[in-house]
N, C-alpha and C positions, 0 to 999 in steps of 0.2 A: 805216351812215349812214341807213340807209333805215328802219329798224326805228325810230332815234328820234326821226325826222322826224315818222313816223306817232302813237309817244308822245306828241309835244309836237303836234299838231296835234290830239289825242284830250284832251290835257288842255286846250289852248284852249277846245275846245267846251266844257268843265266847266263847269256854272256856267248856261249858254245856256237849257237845259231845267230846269225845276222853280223857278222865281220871277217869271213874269209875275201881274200880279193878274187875277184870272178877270171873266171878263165880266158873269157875275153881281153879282160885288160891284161891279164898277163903277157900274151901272147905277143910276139915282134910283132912289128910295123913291115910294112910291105905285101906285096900279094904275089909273089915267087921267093925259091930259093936260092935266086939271083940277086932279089933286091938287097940294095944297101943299105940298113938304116938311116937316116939323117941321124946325125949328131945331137940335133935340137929340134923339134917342134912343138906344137900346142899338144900333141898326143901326148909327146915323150914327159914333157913337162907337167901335163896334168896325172898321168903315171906316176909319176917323180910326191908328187903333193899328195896323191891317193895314199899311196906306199905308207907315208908320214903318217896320215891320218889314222888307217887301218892299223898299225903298230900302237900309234898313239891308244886307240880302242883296245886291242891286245892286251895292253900293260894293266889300263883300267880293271879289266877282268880279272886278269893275272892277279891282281892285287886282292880283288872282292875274294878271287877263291883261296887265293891262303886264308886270310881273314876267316872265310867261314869255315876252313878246315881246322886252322886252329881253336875257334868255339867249339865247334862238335869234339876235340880231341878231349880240350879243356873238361867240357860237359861229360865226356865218356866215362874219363879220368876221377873227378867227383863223383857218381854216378856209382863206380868199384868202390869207393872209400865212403861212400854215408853207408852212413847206420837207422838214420831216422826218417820219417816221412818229411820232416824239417830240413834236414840235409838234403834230400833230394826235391823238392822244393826250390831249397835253394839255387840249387845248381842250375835246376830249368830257368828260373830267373835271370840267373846268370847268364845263361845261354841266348835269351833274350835280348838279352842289351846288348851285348856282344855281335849278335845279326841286325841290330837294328843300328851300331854304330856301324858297321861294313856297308848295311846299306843308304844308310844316308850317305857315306863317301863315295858310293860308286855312282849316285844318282847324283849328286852334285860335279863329280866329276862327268861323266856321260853328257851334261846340262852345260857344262864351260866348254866342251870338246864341241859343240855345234852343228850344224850339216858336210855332211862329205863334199869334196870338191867335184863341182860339177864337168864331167867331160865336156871337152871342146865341139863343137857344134861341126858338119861337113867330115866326121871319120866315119867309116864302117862301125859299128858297135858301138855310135854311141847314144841310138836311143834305148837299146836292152842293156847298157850300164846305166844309164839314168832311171831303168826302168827297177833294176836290179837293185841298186842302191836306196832307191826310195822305198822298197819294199822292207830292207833291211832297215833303214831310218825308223819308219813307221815302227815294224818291230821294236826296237830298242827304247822308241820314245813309248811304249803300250808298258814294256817293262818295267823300266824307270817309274814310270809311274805309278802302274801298280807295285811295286815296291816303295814307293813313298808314302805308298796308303796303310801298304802296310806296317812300316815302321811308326806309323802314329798312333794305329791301333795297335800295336803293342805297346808303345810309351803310356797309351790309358788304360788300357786291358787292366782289371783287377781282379778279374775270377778266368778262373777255366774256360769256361762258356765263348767269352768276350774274345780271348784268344785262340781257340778251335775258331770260333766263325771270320778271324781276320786270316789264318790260315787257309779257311776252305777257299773265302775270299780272293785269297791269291793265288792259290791253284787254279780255283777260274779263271781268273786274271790270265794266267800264266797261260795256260791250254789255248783261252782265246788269239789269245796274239800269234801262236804257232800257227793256231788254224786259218789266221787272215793272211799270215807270212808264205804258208804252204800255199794258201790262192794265188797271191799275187805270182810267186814264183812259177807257177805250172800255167800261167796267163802269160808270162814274157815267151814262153816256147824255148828251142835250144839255142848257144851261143853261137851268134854269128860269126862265120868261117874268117880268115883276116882281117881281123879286128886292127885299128890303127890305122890301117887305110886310105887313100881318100875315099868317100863315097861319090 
């Protein structure tokens, strides 16, 4: 009980890291409090598409974690009401299929959603967004995946056993990819000062 508590509270977090928009791009266009934005440029523009994408990724999320919050509710729910080792059994079962359809949706979505749009070439910032962003890619594609490995090792799992080690499995999984993500990130250094800029 305890082993998929910590699963499912490990796949919550998924998703949490690797899609906020970086401060960089946020930030106006110009290098005073003088300057007037342009209306339109390859910056503003490729902002414009980021925005889209990062949202687009958001939702994705958004959706995996109701999904998994309503298995675990579901599960908690059965869990009060069995009586038997059969009933509760069942429920983990239950519980099972229910993260394993969440994540095939999210990894199939995450897989149609693509690469992020790459910044315009000649701004300020934009090789720690490309630098940024590919780190968070990387990230999500490590996820995704191990999340797909996981879901097939639970569609076979037929003992206990088979499923603790598709578990521990993705907890590796999962650790690893923070720890490459926390590299890359602490490798770009801090976000460059007016972003949007020419350079």
């Amino acid at each position: 009980m305890k082993k998929t508590s910590r699963v499912i509270t490990a796949l919550a977090m998924v998703g949490v890291l690797g899609v906020g928009l970086p401060v960089a791009a946020g930030a106006s266009s110009g290098s005073g409090s003088s300057t007037t934005t342009t209306a339109s440029t390859p910056w503003t523009t490729w902002k414009a598409t980021w925005v889209t994408y990062i949202t687009g990724i958001k939702a994705i999320n958004a959706t995996f974690h109701a999904s998994v919050s309503s298995a675990r509710a579901t599960y908690k729910s059965a869990l009060a009401s069995a009586t038997t080792k059969a009933e509760r059994q069942a429920a983990l079962v239950a519980l099972n299929v229910s993260v394993e359809a969440a994540i095939t949706t999210r990894v199939t979505a995450i897989t149609a959603a693509g690469s992020p749009p790459t910044p315009p070439a000649g701004y300020n910032g934009t090789a720690w967004i490309a630098g940024f962003q590919a780190a968070n890619e990387t990230y999500r594609t490590s996820v995704a995946n191990a999340q797909a490995t996981y879901a097939t090792s639970l569609s076979t799992a037929t003992t206990a056993t088979a499923r603790q080690a598709a578990r521990g499995a993705l907890e590796t999984a999962l650790g690893n990819a923070l720890s490459v993500r926390a590299t890359a990130m602490a490798s770009l250094g801090p976000a460059p000062t007016h972003p949007g800029s020419p350079s």
